[in-house]
KEMARVO-41299 format. One record per residue (C-alpha): y, z, x; residue in one letter. Coordinates in steps of 0.1 Angstrom, whole numbers, plus 5000, padded with zeros to 4 digits. Last residue first. Example, Ala and Ser with C-alpha at 12.3 -4.5 7.8 and 13.67 -1.06 7.14 Angstrom:
BEGIN
498950715137S495550785123A
// end
This chain:
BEGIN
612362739153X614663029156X616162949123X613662719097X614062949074X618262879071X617962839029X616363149018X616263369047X619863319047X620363379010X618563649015X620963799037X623963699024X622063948992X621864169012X624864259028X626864208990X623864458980X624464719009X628264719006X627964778968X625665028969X628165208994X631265208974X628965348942X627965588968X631265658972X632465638937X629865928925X630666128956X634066158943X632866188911X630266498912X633966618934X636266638909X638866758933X641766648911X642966478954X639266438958X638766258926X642166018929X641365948962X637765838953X638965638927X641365448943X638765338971X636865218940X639765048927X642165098900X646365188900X646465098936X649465128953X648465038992X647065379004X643665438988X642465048972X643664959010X641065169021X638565009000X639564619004X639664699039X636064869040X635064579018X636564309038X634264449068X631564429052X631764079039X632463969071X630064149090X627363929064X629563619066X629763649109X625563709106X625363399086X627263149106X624963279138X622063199116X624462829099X625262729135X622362479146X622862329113X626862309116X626162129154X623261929144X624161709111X628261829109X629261809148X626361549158X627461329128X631261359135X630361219170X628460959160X624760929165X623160659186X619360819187X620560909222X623561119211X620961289181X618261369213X621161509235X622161749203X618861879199X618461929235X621662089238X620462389215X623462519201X625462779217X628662599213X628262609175X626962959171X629863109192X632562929173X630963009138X630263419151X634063389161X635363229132X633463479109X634863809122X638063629124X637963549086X637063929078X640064069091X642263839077X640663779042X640864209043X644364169047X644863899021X642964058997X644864418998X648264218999X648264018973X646564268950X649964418953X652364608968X654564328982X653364029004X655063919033X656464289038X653264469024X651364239051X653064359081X652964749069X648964699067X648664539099X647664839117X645164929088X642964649099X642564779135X643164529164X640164409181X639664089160X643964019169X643064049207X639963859200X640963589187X644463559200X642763579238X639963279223X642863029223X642562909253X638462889258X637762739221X639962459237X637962409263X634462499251X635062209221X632662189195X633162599188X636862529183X636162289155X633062469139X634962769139X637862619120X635462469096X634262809089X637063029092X639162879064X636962859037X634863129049X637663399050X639763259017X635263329000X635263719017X638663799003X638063688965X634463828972X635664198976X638864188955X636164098925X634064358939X636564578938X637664518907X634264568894X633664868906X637265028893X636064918858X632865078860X634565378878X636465418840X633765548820X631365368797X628265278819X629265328853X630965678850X628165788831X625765648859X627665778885X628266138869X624466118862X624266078899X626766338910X625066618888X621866558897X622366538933X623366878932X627266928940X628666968969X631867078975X632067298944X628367418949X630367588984X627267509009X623767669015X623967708982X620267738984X619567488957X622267248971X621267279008X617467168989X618566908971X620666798998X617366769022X615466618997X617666378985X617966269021X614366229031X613566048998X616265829009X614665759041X611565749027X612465519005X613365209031X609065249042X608465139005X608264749013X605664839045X603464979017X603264668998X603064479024X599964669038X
// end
């Protein structure tokens, strides 16, 4: 019964290869437009193994991380500051969400000017976007611990800096996680439109530009499903990590 409930994310994809396998056959659309499946993965796996989208996937990964780890250095311990006090979590939580609400791309121009065309400027937009993702989930977790865990620490005579880090961080670490995983996705979409507009000379979002403006489109689609295995794994593996080491969430 595992077993089979492990296989129920391949029927989806079997669903999908199907179903383009089949518009492909038919030439239901332009084959220029779409190509078979075969075509675009043995492009992707070409590409990956000596061509040049191997390179471009690893640079943005790199950019990827790089963004994600400035986000959770600095949103974390922030977040668990303004989460420990409603108050002050309360006045500042208009710039929070005001500048969370604004589109990435909006601050694009703002960032070239401090920055320059450069990797600069690609990760420290996406550290932007993703660290307020994170400070709010931190902030939200912290203050929505369980207050009978943190009455029974106050009793037991701890200090306040050993309620904030021993129960407040612990209580926070599934809400912590959720704001890392949206995080992490959410620096990759930056990190992947910037790759586009911002200068880029590699990338995956680069790639895929570069490909539909040659219209080479087995590697087009070749780079975005590279983009999107890459979003998945970096998802999942914040996710096992989380089932790894916060297991005793919900409890």
């Amino acid at each position: 019964m595992k077993r089979a409930n492990a296989l129920l994310p391949l029927v989806g994809i079997a669903i999908l290869l199907a179903i383009w396998s089949l518009v492909s056959f038919l030439k239901l659309v332009d084959p220029v437009l779409l190509p078979s499946p075969l075509a675009t993965f043995r492009t992707l796996w070409e590409g990956m193994q000596s061509g040049k989208l191997g390179v471009d996937f690893v640079r943005t990964v790199v950019r990827t991380i790089t963004s994600t780890a400035i986000a959770a250095v600095i949103a974390i311990p922030l977040g668990i500051v303004l989460g420990s006090s409603e108050k002050v979590y309360r006045s500042v939580e208009f710039l929070i969400d005001f500048f969370r609400s604004t589109p990435a791309s909006a601050m694009f121009p703002l960032f070239l000017v401090l920055f320059g065309v450069g990797d600069r400027t690609k990760i420290s937009v996406a550290a932007f976007g993703a660290a307020l993702v994170i400070l709010f989930n931190v902030a939200y977790g912290v203050m929505n611990a369980r207050k009978t865990r943190l009455l029974a620490a106050k009793v037991m005579g701890a200090s306040r800096a050993r309620v904030l880090f021993d129960v407040m961080l612990r209580e926070s670490l599934p809400q912590t996680f959720v704001g890392l995983r949206n995080g992490v996705s959410l620096a990759l979409v930056i990190i992947v439109v910037a790759e586009m507009f911002i200068g880029s000379t590699d990338g995956l979002g680069q790639r895929v530009f570069e490909a539909q403006q040659l219209f080479d489109m087995p590697a087009m689609y070749a780079a975005i499903f590279a983009a999107g295995a890459l979003g998945y794994s970096l998802n999942l593996i914040f996710l096992v990590i989380e089932r790894r080491f916060v297991h005793w969430a919900g409890r």
